[in-house]
C-alpha positions in Angstrom: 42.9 -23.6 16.9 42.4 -22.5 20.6 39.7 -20.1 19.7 37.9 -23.7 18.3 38.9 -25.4 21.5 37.4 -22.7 23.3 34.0 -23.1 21.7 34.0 -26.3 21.4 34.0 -26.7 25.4 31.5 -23.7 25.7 28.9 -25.8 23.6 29.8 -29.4 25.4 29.1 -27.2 28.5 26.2 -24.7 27.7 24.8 -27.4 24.8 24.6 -30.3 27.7 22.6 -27.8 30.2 20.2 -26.7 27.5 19.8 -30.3 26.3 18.7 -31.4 29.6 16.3 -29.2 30.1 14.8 -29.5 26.7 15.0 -33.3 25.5 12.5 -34.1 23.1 11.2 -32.8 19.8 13.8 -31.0 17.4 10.4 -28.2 17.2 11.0 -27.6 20.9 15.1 -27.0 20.2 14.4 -24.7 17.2 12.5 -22.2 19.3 15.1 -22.1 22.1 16.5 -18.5 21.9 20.3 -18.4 21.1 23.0 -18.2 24.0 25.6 -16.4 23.6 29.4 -17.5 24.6 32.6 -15.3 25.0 35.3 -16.9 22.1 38.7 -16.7 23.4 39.8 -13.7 21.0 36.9 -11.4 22.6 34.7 -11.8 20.1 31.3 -13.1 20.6 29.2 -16.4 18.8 25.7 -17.2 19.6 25.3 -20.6 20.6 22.8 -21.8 18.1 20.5 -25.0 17.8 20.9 -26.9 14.7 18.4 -30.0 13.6 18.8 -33.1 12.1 17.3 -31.8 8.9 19.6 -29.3 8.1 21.8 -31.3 7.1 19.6 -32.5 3.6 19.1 -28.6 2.7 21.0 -25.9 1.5 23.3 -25.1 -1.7 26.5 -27.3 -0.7 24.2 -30.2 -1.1 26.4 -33.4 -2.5 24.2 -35.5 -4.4 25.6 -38.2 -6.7 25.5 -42.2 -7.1 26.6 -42.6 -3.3 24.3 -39.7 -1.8 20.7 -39.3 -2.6 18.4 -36.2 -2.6 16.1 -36.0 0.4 12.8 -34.3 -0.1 13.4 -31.4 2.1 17.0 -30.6 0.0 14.6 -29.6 -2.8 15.0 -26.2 -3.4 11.8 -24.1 -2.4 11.8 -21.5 -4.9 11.2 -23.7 -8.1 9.7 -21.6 -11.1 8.4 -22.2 -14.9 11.3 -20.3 -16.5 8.8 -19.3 -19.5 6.4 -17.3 -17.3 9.0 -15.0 -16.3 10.2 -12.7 -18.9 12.5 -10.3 -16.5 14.4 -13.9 -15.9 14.8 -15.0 -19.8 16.6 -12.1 -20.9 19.6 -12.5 -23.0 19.0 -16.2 -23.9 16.9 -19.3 -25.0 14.5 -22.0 -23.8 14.7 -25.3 -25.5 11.5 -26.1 -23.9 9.0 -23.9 -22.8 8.1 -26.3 -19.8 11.9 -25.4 -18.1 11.9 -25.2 -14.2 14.9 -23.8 -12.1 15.2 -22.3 -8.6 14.2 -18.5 -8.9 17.2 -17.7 -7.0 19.9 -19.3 -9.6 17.7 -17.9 -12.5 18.3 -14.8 -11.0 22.1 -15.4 -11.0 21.9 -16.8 -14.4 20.7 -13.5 -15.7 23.2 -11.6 -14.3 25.5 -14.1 -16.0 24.3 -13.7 -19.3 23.6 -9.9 -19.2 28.0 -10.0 -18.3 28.3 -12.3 -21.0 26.6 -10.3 -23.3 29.1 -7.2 -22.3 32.2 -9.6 -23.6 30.0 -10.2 -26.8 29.1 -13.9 -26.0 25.3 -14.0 -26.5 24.3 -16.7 -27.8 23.4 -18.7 -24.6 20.3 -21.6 -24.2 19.2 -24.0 -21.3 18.6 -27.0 -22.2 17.4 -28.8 -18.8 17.2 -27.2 -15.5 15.0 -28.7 -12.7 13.7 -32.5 -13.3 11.4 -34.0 -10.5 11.7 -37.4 -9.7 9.4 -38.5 -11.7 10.8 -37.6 -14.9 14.2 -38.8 -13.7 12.6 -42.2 -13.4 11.4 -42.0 -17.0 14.6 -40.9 -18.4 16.6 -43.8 -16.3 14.6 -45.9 -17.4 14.4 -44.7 -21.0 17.7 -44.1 -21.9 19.9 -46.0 -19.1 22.4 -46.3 -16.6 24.9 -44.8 -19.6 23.3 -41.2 -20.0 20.9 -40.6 -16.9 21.3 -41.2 -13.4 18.7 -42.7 -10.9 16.2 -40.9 -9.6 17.1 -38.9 -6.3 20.8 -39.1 -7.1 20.6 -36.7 -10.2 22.0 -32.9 -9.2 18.7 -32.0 -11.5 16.3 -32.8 -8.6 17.5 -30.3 -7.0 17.0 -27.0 -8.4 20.2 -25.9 -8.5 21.5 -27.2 -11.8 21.1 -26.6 -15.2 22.7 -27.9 -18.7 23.7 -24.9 -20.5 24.2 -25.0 -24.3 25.1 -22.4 -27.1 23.1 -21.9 -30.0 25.6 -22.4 -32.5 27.5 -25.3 -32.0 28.2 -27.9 -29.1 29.4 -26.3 -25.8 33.2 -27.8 -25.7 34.2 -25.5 -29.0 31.3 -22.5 -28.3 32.7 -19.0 -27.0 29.8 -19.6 -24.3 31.1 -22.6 -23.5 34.8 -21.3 -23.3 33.1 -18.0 -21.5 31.4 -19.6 -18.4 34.1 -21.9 -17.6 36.9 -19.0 -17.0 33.7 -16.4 -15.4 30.7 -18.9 -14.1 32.7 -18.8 -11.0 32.0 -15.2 -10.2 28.5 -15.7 -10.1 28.3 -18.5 -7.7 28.1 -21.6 -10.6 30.8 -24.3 -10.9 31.5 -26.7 -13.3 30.0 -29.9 -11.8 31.9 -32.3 -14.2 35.4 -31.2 -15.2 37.6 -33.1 -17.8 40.0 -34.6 -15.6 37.5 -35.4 -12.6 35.6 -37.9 -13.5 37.6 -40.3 -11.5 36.1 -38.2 -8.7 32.4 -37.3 -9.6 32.1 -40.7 -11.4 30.5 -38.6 -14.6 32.5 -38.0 -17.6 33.2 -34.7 -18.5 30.1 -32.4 -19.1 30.6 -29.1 -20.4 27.4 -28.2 -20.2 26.6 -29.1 -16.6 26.4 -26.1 -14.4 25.6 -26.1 -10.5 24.9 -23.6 -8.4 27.0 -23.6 -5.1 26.6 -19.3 -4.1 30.1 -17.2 -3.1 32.3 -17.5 -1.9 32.5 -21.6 -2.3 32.1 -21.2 -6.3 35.6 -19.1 -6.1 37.0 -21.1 -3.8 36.7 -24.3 -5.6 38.1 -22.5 -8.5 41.1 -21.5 -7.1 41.8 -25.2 -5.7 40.4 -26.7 -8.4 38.5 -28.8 -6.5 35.0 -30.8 -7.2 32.5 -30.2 -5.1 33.3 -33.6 -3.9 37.1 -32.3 -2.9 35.6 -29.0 -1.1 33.3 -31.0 0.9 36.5 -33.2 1.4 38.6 -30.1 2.3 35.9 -28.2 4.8 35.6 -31.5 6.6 39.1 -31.8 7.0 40.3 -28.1 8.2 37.0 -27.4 10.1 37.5 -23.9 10.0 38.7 -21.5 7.1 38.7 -18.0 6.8 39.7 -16.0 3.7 39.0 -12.9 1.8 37.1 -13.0 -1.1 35.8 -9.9 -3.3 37.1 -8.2 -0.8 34.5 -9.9 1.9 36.1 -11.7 4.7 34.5 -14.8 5.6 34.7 -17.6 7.9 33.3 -21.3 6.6 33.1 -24.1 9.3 31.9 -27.4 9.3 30.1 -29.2 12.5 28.8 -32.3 12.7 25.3 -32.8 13.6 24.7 -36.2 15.6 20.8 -37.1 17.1 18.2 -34.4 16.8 20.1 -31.4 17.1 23.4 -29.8 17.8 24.6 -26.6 19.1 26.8 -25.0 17.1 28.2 -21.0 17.7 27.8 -18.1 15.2 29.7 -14.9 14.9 27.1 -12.7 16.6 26.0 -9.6 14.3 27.1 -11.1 11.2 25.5 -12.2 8.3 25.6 -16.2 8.1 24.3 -19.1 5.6 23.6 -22.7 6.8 23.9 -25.7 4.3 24.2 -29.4 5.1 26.3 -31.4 2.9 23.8 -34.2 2.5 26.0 -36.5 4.3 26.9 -35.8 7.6 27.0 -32.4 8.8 26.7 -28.4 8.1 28.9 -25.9 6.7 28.2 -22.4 8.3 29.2 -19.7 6.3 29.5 -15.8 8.0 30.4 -12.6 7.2 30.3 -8.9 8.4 
């Protein structure tokens, strides 16, 4: 708690200066060179600028009825799934035309290939990436009932995909059963749990994957939390660090106000930025 204290004064005071001098365009921020700040335990953060924008990218993204997908939260790295053999290993296509973010298809690979070690093989995506586009035509073919409005679907972002076994529906399938005790260790979380729905406002999908990268996937398993509930929870505690794989990290939460903010990172370790889509960014670092 003090060593938050601590840096939260060092960016009012170090933040303010720098803001005076440079008040204007978040490009002009972005290319100010980080400070760096003593924290109160001896370690060191650099004093980093952080725009506006951040907070609509990144893998913690909550997109649902209430929050909508801004363009920039689309992931980058979109791919046609069937014009990448090294990716489609272990499993099936239901249509040829597929699209996911390379780096989840990546993850799902390693998935599978694990999968395939416990003898659970039979493993098919049915829908991965949708752009908004053909979430309009599915609203507004099949309804409010089955499809959500363009923009507030978790397909039009990349990061999900609707995982199905080829020999029977996903709530009785050994893949099913599979990725809901292991998806976890692979970064993926059951979006839509059983006894959630009151929370994510979807009925339970077994089939519903999302991509959220470690160590939040583990996290949210071991508090059994929606990602709606680890938003919730980061919010609340600010900071949290805990070891997991063996990997200490640190998670914070700032919120970003105007332009930009200045928030510190551990200097010399490796970090991830992702905005929540709502109000702020969760900073994850580790050695």
């Amino acid at each position: 708690m003090k060593k938050r204290v601590f840096c939260a004064v060092m960016i009012a005071l170090l933040g303010w200066e720098v803001l005076h001098q440079y008040t204007g365009t978040d490009e002009r921020v972005n290319r100010l060179q980080p400070v760096q700040i003593m924290n109160g335990d001896h370690s060191r953060s650099d004093l980093t600028a952080i725009s506006a924008s951040r907070i609509y990218q990144g893998n913690l993204l909550l997109v649902n009825k209430d929050y909508a997908l801004h363009p920039e939260g689309i992931t980058s790295d979109i791919i046609t799934l069937s014009e990448h053999s090294e990716l489609t290993a272990g499993y099936a296509l239901l249509d040829n035309s597929t699209q996911l973010s390379k780096t989840v298809a990546m993850q799902f690979a390693r998935m599978v290939e694990a999968a395939g070690g416990d003898g659970v093989s039979q493993f098919l995506i049915s829908s991965g990436y949708r752009d908004t586009d053909k979430q309009k035509q599915l609203y507004e073919e099949k309804g409010a009932d089955y499809a959500l409005p363009p923009g507030h679907s978790e397909h039009n972002l990349g990061l999900s995909l609707d995982i199905g076994s080829s020999q029977m529906e996903m709530s009785r399938a050994p893949e099913g059963r599979w990725l809901e005790a292991n998806a976890w260790d692979y970064g993926f979380i059951l979006r839509y749990p059983k006894d959630k729905s009151d929370i994510t406002g979807i009925q339970y999908e077994p089939w519903h994957f999302r991509y959220v990268g470690l160590p939040h996937s583990i996290i949210m398993r071991d508090k059994h939390y929606t990602l709606e509930e680890y938003l919730d929870y980061l919010k609340e505690q600010q900071s949290v660090t805990l070891k997991v794989k063996g990997i200490v990290y640190n998670i914070s939460y700032y919120p970003v106000n105007g332009k930009s903010t200045f928030v510190p990172i551990p200097a010399g370790q490796q970090y991830d930025i992702s905005g929540n889509n709502v109000d702020g960014v969760i900073i994850t670092a580790h050695p």
